[in-house]
Each structure stands twice: as C-alpha cells, then as structure tokens.
N, C-alpha and C positions, 0 to 999 in steps of 0.2 A: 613531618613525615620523614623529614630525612635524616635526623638524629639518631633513631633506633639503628635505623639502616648503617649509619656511619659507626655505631658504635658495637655492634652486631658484631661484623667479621673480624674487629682486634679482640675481642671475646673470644671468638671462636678461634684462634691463631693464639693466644697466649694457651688455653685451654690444652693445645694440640702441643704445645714446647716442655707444657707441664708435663705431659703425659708422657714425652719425651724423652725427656729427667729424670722421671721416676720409673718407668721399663722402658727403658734401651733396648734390652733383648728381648723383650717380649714382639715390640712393633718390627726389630730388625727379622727374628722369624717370620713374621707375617709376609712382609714385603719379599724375604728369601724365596719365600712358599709361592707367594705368588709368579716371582719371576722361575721359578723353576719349572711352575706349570705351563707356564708361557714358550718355555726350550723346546717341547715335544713340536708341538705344531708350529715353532719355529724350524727346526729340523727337518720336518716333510716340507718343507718348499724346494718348488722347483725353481731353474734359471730354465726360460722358453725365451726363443731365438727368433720363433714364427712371426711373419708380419701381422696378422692378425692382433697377437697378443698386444700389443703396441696401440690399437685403437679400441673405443669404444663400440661393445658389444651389439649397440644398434643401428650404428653407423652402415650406409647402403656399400661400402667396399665389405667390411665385416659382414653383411648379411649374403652377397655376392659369394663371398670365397668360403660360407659352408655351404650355400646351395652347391658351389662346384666341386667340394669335396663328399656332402650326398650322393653325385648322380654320377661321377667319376672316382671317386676315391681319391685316394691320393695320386700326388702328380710327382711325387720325386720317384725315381730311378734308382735300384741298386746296380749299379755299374761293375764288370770285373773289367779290366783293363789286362790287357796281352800284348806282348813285343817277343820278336824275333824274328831272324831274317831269314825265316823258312814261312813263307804264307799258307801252305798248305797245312803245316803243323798249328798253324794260328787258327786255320777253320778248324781241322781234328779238335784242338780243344775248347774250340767254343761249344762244337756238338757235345763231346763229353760235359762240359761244364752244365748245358740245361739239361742233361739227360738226367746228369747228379740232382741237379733243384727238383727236378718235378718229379721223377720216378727213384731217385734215392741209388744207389750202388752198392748193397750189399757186399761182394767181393774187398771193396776201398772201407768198408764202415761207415757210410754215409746213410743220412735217412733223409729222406725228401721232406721238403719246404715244404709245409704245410700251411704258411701264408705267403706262397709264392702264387700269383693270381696266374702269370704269364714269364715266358721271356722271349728274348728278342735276340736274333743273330744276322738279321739280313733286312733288307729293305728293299723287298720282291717288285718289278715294274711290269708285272704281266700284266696289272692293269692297264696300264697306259698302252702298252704295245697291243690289246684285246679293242681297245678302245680309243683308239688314236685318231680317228676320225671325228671325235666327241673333240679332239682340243683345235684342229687345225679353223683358221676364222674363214667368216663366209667369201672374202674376196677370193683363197684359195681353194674354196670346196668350187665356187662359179668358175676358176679358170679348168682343173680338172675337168667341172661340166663340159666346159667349150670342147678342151682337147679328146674328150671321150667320142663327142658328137664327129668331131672333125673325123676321129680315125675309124670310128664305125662308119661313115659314111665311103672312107675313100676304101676301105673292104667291102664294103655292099657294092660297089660301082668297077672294081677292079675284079669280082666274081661273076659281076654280068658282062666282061669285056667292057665297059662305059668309061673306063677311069682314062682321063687326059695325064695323068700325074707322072710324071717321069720318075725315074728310081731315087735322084738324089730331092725330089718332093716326099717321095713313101719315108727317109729318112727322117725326116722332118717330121713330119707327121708323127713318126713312131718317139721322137725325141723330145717332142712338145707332148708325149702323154705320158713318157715315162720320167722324165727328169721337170714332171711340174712341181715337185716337191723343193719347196726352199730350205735349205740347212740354216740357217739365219731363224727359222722359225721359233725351237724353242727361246733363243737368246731373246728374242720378241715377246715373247711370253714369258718371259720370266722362271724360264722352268731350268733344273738343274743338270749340271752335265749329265751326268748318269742316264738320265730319262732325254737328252739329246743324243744320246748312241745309241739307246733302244730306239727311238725315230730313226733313226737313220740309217739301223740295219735293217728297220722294217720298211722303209720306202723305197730306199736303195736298191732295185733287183735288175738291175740291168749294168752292162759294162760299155763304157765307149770312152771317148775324147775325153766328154765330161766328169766324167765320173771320179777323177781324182781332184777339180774342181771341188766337187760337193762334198769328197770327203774334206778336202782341206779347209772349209768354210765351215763343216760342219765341226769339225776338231777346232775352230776356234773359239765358240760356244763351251765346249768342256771347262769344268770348274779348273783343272787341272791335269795334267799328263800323266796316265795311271801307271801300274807295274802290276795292278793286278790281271793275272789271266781270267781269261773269260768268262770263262765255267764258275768265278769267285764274286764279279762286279755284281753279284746283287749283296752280299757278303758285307756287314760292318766293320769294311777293314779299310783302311786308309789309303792312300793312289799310291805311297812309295810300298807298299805291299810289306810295313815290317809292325802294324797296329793294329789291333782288332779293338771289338769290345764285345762283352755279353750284358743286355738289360734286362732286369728283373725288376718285373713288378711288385710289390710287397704290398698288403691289405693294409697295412700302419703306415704314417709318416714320420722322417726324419728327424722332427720336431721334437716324436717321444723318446726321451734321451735315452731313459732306461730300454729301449725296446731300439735306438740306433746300435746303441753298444753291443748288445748281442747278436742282431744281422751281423755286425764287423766281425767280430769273434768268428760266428758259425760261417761265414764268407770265407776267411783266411784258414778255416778248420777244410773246408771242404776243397778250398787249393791245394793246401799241403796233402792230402788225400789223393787228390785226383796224379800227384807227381808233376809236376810242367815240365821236369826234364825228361822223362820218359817220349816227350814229343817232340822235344829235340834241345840238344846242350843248352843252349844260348835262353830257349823259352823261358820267360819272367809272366806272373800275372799278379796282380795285387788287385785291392778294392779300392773304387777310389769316388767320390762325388759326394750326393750328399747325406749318405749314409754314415760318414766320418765329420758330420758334422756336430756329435757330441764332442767330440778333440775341440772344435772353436767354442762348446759353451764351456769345458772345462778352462779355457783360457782365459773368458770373459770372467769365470767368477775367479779364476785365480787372481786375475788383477783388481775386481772388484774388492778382495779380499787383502792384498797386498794395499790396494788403494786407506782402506782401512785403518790399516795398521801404519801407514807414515801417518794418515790425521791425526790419530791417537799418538802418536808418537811425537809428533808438532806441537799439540795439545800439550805432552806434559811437560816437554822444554819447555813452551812458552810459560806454562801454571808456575813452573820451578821457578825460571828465572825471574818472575815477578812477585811470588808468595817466598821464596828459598825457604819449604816446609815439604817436608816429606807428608805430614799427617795432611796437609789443605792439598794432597794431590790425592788421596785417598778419599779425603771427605767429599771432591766434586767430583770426582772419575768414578766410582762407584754407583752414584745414583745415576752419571750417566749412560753408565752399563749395564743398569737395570733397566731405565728407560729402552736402551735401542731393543733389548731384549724383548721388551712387551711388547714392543710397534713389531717387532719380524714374529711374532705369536699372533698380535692381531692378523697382521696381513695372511700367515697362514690361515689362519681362520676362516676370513673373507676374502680371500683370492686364490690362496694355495699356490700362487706362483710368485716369480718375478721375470720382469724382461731385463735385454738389454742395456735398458734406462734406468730401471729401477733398481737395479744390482747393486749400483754404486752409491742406494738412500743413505745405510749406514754412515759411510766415508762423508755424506752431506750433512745427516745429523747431528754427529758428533762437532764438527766445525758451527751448526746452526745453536744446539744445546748445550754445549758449553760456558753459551754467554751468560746464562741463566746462574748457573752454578755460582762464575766468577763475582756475578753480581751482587748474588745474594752471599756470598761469603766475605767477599772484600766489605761491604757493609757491616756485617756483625765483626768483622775485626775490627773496623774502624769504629765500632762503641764499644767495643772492650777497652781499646785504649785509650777512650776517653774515660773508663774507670766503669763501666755498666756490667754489669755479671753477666756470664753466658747465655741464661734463656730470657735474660730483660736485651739480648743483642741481638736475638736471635727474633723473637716476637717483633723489634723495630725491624727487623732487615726485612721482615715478611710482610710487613705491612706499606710500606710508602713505597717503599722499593718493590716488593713484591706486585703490588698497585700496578707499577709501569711495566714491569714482565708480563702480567698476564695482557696487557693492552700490545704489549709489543706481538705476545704471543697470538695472541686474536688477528692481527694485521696481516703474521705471515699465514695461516692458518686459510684466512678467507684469500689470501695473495693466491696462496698453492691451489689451492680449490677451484 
C-alpha cells in the first residue's frame, strides 16, 4: 500500500519540472496572473487600531463593546482645543465654534455637521444645586432635623412669651440651624470641586464668625484655585482661565481612518473660517484627541512597512553573502514575493483588515519563508555540482527535501493556529 503512495508524488514533482522546462513562460504568466489578482484586494485593506479588532469576534469583551456601540454610539470625542489669556474670548469662541457644527455660518462658508449628533461647552451643576438634598447622607439630613425642631420650638415659645432662652441662647439656636452644613461634605463624598462651590453657595446664606471658617474648609475640597469668573465655572475651561475645549459628538468613530481624516480636515477648515484671532490676538484652537488618530495608524504602517523592507533587505545580504549570485537572489526573492502578495489578497478577502499586530505579518513572513527557498535552492545546487542536470536537481530538491519543508511547514502552521 505504501509503494504506489511513495512512488506517486516524485511522479508527480518530476512531471511538474518537465513542464517547467519546456514553458517557462507559459507557468511564469499563470502565477504573474494570479499574483496580480491578488494586488486588488491586497490594496483595500485596511490598518484598524480599535481594541476590538485585536480579539476574537465571539469573545464576551467583543460582544460587550458592540452591544455599547449599538445603544450609545460611539464614545470618542471630537475635541477642538483653545488657548488664550483672555477667558471670555475662549467662551466667545467656543459658542461660535458649536454654532458653526450644528447650524453651519453661511457669512464664514461653513455648512453644518451633518453627523454632528451634539456638542459640549460646559458642565452645567444646576442639577446638583436643584437637588442637593438628594446627596447630603442621612446623619446630616437627622441633625438639620434636630436643629429645625430646636428653633421652631424656641420661636413658637418666644411668640407666646414662654421662652427661658436668653439672647446669647437665640444665637445658638439660630447658628446650630444655619451653619449645620459641613463643607468637608463633598470631599466625603467624593464629588468634585466645582460641584463643592455650588454646595456651598447654596447652603451658605448667612454671615457671622463662622462663616469664613466654612468657606476656608470648604475651599480646601476644591480640585484646584480657579481664575475663572463666575458667570464662566460651569464653562469647559480650565481653573487658570487660559484653556477651554469644545466636544463634538460624531455618529462614526475614530477607528474609521478614512472618515477620521476628514472630520480633521473639515475641523481645521472650519477653524480657519471662524478667524480665532478676530477673538483676540493671542487666540490659538486646533483639533486634537482622538480624531487624529489616523496620524498613529499612518505611523504604525509606515513602520510596519519600513519594518519590511530592512527584512527584505537582510534577506538579500545574507542570500548574497552566502550564494554570491545575483540570479539565486532572483530565483528565491521572487517566489517570495509572490507568496507575501497572495497571503495580504487572501487576508483581504477574508478579513479586509489588519491590526496593529498583524501589520508587521509581512516583515515576519519573509524572515519565516525564506527558509524554504534557501533550502530547496542550496539542495539543487548541491546536485548540480555533483554533475546532475537541472530539472534531475530540481525534482531531487523537491522531493526529500522538499518532504521536510512541507512537515516543517505543517508544525508552524498548526503552531500559529
């Protein structure tokens, strides 16, 4: 049974040398033909950046992070960033700035963002100061109780004549109901300066002793010592009052390179439009986050591609310095170049992408399939010069040798898998 078997594939390997022999150009078309079709849908592939693309499809993060881009959209942020040491000009143009996204400016040649979902210029606390009673905890909602009861009682008793309480008592009273508010509070809770200045100008209404106490206790809760005026702290602008930002929602994510790249564009189109020195000399805004994140995939494949080209290039010093033949650097760098050609056709084909990881296959290919070439070449020259004719060196290299390639090849194969 196992003779045919053994005798089969040097048949069918000498067969294939013959054919070799006698049209060269015929098979060398074929194989051109083929890798050339291979180029198209090697060429639409993309470089994706996304964490996502990096894991398996069924994977419960993978299934997490499109349920969360279903029911939210996307989560990156188009950012315009502002600087200048006039704050008021930094709010003026952040209002102009959304005004331009979402209703467009005719006058400037702007047209509005038609996948602008929202934007963002401030970080309003009228909740919390609407609702401030919702955050304070039940130990201090029970002493306010006590102190309410206390001073309704010692007014109900001082209206009927009844009260014992002397004046420096009534003080008391009235200072245990107004100053029960702890400034310590948001710090206790975890909540941010901002929304500890709106507590504290909301409980704050009285003036006495204390009261520069509570503010200095409560100013030490503040993330940081502001310079914005008042009228601006709900304002996306920073405490030394010389940074703003405007946030823009966008219906795509950053991810899609071709569609970051023209947010960018149409971003810094609609800067220059709007003037930022017309708000004052110094005004600077640029785009910045992760809208500009096709610049890092254009990096990643430039290096992936520079990566490339030292293998290849390692590759043929090393082929020289140990063939010193210009034609045996031709005859194994060529089929290798067909090969990496096919594998980035197939992968278009069946993924239409690459990641971060996968950018740098080529650069590993070439280093991993080169061995192949080297081996089955240095073999047929070594029975040339034992006096064998070319396609009697070429049928032995493919066959014993050839043997241990394809088993080498199966090992890495099922390795990578």
């Amino acid at each position: 049974m196992s003779e045919p078997h053994e005798t089969r594939v040097p048949r069918i390997i000498r067969a294939y040398v013959d054919l070799s022999a006698r049209r060269p150009i015929v098979l060398l078309l074929v194989y051109l033909a083929i890798t050339a079709a291979a180029i198209y849908p090697a060429s639409r592939l993309k470089l994706v950046t996304d964490l996502g693309a990096l894991l398996p499809d069924g994977t419960t993060s993978v299934r997490a992070l499109d349920e969360s881009n279903r029911r939210v959209g996307s989560t990156d942020m188009f950012t315009i960033a502002i600087e200048s040491g006039d704050v008021h000009a930094i709010a003026a143009f952040q209002d102009a700035a959304c005004a331009a996204i979402l209703e467009g400016d005719p006058a400037r040649g702007i047209e509005p963002w038609d996948d602008a979902q929202w934007t963002q210029v401030a970080k309003p606390t009228d909740f919390f100061k609407d609702h401030a009673l919702l955050f304070i905890p039940t130990a201090d909602l029970e002493r306010l109780r006590d102190s309410l009861e206390e001073y309704f009682q010692f007014q109900a008793a001082r209206m009927g004549g009844l009260s014992l309480m002397d004046e420096e008592d009534e003080k008391d009273a009235e200072r245990a109901l107004t100053s029960w508010y702890d400034p310590t509070l948001p710090d206790r809770l975890g909540l941010p300066g901002s929304i500890a200045r709106q507590l504290e100008g909301y409980f704050e209404n009285w003036q006495g002793e204390d009261s520069g106490k509570a503010a200095g206790a409560a100013s030490s809760v503040e993330e940081e010592p502001t310079k914005v005026p008042r009228e601006l702290r709900d304002r996306l602008i920073s405490p030394d009052a010389r940074n703003g930002v405007v946030l823009v929602r966008l219906s795509r994510p950053s991810t899609d390179i071709d569609y970051a790249e023209m947010a960018l564009n149409r971003g810094k189109d609609t800067i220059a439009r709007l003037e930022p020195s017309t708000f004052a000399p110094d005004l600077r805004a640029e785009v910045v986050g992760g809208y500009r994140s096709f610049m890092e995939v254009e990096a990643i494949g430039n290096d992936a591609t520079l990566a490339t080209v030292i293998s290849l290039g390692l590759v043929v010093v090393l082929f020289f310095a140990f063939f010193r033949r210009f034609r045996a650097i031709a005859i194994v760098i060529v089929p290798l170049a067909m090969g990496c050609v096919l594998m980035l056709g197939l992968t278009g084909i069946t993924y239409g992408r690459l990641t971060s990881i996968t950018a740098f296959v080529v650069a590993m290919l070439i280093g991993m399939g080169i061995d192949y070439g080297i081996h089955l070449y240095s073999r047929a020259v070594t029975e040339v010069r034992r006096g064998a004719p070319w396609p009697v060196a070429l049928a032995i290299s493919l066959t014993p040798t050839g043997r241990g390639l394809v088993s080498g090849a199966a090992t890495t194969v099922a390795a990578l898998l």
